[in-house]
C-alpha positions in Angstrom: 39.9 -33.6 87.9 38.7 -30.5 86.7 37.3 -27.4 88.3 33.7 -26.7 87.8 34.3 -23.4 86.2 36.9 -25.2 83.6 34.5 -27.9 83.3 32.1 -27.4 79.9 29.4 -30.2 80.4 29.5 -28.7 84.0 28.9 -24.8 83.1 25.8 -25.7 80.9 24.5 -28.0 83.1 24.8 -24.9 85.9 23.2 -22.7 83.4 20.7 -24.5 82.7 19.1 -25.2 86.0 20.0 -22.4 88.0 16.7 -19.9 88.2 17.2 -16.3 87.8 20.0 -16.3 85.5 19.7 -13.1 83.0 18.2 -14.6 79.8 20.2 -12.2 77.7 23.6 -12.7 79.6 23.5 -16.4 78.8 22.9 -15.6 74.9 25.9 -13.9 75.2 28.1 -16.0 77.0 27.3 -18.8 74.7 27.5 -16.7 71.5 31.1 -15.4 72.2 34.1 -16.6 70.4 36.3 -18.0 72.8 36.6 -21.8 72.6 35.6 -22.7 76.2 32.7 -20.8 75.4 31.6 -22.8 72.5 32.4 -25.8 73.7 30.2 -24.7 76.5 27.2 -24.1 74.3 27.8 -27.3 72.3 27.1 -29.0 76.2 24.2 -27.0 76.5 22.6 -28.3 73.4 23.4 -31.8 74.0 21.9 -31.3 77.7 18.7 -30.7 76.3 18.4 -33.5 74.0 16.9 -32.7 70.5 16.2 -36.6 70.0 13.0 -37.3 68.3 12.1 -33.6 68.5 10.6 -31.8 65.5 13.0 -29.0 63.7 11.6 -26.4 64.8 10.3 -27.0 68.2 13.9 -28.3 69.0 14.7 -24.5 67.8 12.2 -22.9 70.1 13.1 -25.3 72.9 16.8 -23.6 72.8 15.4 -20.2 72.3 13.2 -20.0 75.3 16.3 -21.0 77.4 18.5 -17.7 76.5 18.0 -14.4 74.5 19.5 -14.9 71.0 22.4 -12.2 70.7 22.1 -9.1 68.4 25.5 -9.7 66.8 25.8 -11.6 63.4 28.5 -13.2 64.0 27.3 -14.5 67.7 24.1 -15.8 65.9 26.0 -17.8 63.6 28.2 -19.1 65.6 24.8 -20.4 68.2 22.7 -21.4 64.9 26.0 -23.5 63.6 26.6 -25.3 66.7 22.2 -26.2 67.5 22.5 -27.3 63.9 25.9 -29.9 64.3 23.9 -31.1 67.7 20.5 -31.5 66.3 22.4 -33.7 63.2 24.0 -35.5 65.7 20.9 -36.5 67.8 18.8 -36.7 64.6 21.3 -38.4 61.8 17.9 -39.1 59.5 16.0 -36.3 59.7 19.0 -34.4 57.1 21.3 -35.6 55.5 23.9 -33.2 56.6 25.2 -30.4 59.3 24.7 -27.9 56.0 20.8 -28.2 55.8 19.9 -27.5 59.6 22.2 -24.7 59.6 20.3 -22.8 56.7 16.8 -23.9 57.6 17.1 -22.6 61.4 18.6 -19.3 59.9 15.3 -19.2 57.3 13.1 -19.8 60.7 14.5 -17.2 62.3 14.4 -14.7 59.2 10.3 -16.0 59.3 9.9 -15.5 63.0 11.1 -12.1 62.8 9.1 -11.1 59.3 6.0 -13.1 61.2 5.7 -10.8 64.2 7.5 -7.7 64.1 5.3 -4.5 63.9 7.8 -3.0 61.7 6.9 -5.5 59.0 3.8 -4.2 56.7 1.4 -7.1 56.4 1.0 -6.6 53.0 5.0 -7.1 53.0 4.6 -10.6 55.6 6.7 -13.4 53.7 3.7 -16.0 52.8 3.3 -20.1 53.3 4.1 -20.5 49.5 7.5 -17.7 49.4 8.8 -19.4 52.5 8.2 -22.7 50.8 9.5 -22.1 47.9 12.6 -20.3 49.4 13.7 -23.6 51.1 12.5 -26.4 49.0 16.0 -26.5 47.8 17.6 -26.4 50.3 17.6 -30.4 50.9 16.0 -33.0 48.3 14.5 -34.2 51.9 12.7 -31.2 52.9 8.9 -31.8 51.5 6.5 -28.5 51.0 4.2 -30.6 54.0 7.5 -30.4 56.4 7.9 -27.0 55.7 4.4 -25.8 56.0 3.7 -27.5 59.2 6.8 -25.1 60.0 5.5 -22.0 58.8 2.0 -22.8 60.4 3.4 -23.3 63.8 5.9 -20.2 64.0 3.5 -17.2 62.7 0.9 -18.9 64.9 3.5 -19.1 67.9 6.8 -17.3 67.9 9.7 -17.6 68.9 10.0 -16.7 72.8 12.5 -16.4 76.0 11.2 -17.2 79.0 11.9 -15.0 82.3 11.1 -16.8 85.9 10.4 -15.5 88.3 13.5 -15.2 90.1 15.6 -13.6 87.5 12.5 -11.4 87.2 13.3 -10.6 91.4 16.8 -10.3 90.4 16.4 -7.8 87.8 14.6 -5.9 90.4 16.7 -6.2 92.3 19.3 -4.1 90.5 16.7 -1.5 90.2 16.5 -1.2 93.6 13.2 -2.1 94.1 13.3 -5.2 96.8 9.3 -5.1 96.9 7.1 -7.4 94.4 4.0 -8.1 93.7 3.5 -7.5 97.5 6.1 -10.3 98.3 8.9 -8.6 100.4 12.3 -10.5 99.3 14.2 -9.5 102.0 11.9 -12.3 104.1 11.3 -14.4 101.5 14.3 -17.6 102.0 14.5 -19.5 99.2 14.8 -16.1 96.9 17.7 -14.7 99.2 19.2 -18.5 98.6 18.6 -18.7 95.2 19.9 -15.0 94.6 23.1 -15.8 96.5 23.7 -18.7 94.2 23.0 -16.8 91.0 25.9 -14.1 92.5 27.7 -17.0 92.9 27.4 -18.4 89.3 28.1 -15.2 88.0 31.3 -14.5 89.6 32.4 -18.1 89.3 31.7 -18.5 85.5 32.4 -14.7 84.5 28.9 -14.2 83.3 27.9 -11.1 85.1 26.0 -8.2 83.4 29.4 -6.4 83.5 31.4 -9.8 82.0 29.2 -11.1 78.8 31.8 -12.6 76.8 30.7 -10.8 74.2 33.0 -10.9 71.2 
């Protein structure tokens, strides 16, 4: 039987639910180029079951669960392997792994012209460029699927959720064991929880200090 820690359905499924993991840490580990680590991510994906989900809200469901890496190459590697997993547990929707793979990278390119404060609005990509940018992509993407698309990201984008534990954690490494009032020194369940997320970290090699990062 295999250890845990050797064990890919097993690491994501650790990831995944234990609290106070650093969001950015995990987009590394999963973006990296090592095999276990991909293999890994592919687990993670399945784990949280695109089936039935729209394209772009299976997107932000995976985005909220880890910070995307800054490196090219670690995004492609993520955006190919949501893509082959949202194929797989959507076989209709496209009619290959091809077609995910460039409409999540052209949702992430709108999420980032949409909301960023570096981008003139005058210079904001509109409904009919980003339309007309992917209606050839696929002979099964419609101008309707795509707006609905472009209306829901630059009314919502794209976001990673902290809890509250990782948000004690990263305090914690500040040195600051006081907040919002709540002292976590007497506080149980975070001094549990914290001792299992040092436990994850060292067990899975996904400490601040040991990213994966390729």
């Amino acid at each position: 039987m295999a250890k845990a820690e050797d064990d890919p359905a097993k690491i994501a499924s650790v990831l995944l639910v234990t609290e106070g993991l650093n969001k950015e840490t995990i987009g590394d580990y999963l973006g990296s180029y090592k095999e276990k680590n991909k293999n890994v991510l592919r687990a993670y994906c399945q784990l949280l079951d695109f089936r039935n989900l729209e394209f772009d809200h299976a997107l932000r469901l995976l985005l909220s669960r880890f910070k995307l890496p800054g490196e090219a190459q670690q995004i492609e590697r993520i955006v190919n392997i949501f893509a082959v997993v949202y194929h797989a547990d959507n076989p209709r929707v496209f009619p290959d792994e091809d077609t995910p793979f460039i409409l999540a990278y052209s949702l992430l390119m709108l999420n980032t012209d949409a909301h960023s404060s570096m981008v003139p609005q005058k210079n904001k990509m509109t409904k009919q460029q980003f339309i007309e940018n992917n209606i050839k992509v696929s002979k099964t993407l419609t101008r309707e699927y795509l707006g609905r698309m472009y209306d829901r990201i630059t009314k919502q984008k794209f976001e990673t959720k902290a809890d509250y534990i990782e948000t004690i954690y990263n305090r914690l490494h500040e040195g600051n064991l006081d907040i919002q009032g709540v002292s976590v020194r007497n506080d149980r369940r975070c001094l549990e929880i914290i001792n299992t997320i040092f436990l994850v970290e060292e067990s899975f090699g996904i400490s601040k200090g040991i990213n994966g990062r390729s």
